[in-house]
N, C-alpha and C positions, 0 to 999 in steps of 0.2 A: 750269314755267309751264303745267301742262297746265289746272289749273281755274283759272288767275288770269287776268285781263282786264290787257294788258300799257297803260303808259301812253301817253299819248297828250301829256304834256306837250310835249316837242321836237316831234313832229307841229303842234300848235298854235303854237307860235313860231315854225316855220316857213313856219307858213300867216299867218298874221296879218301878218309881218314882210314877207311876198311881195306883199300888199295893201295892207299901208302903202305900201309902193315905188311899184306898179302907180297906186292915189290921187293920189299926190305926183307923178309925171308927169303926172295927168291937172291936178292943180291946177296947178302948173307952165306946160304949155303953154298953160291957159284963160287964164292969168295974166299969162302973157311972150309970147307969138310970137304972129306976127302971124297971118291964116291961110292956112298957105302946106299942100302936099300932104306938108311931112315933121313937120308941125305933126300935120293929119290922121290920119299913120298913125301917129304914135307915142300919139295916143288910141286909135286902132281895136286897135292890139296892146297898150294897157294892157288896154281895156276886153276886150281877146279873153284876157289872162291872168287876169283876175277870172274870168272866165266857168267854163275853165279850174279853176282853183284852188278854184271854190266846187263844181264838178261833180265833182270829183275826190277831195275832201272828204269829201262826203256820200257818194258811191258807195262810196268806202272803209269808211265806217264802217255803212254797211249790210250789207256784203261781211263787214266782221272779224263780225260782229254775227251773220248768219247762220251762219257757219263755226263762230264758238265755239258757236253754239245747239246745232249737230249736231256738235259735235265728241263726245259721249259717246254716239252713238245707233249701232245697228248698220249695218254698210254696207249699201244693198240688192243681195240676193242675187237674183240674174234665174232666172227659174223653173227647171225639170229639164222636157226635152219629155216626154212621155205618149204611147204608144203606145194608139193605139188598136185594140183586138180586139174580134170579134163579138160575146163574150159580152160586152161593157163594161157594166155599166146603169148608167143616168143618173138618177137620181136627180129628182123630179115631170116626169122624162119620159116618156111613155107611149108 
């Protein structure tokens, strides 16, 4: 799998299938209950699992996206210190 982009199908059924759910409570309580505070929080933690879900989402496939770009580039190597001596010349340094 090293040059293939791996699928995303299951990814997305499980993301879609999580916001159907998440929805369907929210239409649910708009729908049936009256407004009481378990009314309330069970929109606030639908709406906080959308949030969730859609953040998680996108960050992931920006993440896979980046990683596969660099996966064939070399790793960076951090410099070798330099010893500096008297005679060093620098170059348009005068």
């Amino acid at each position: 799998m090293a040059g293939q982009k791996p699928s995303w199908k299951l990814r997305r059924r499980a993301v879609f299938g999580s916001l159907l759910f998440a929805g369907a409570i929210i239409v649910y309580v708009l729908a049936r209950w009256d407004d009481t505070s378990l009314a309330q929080t069970a929109v606030l933690g639908a709406f906080g699992l959308i949030g969730a879900i859609v953040a998680s989402y996108i960050g992931g496939a920006v993440y896979e996206d980046t990683r596969l770009k660099n996966l064939g580039e070399m790793p960076i190597i951090p410099p070798t210190q330099v010893s500096e001596s008297p005679d060093t010349e620098y170059i348009g340094m005068e």
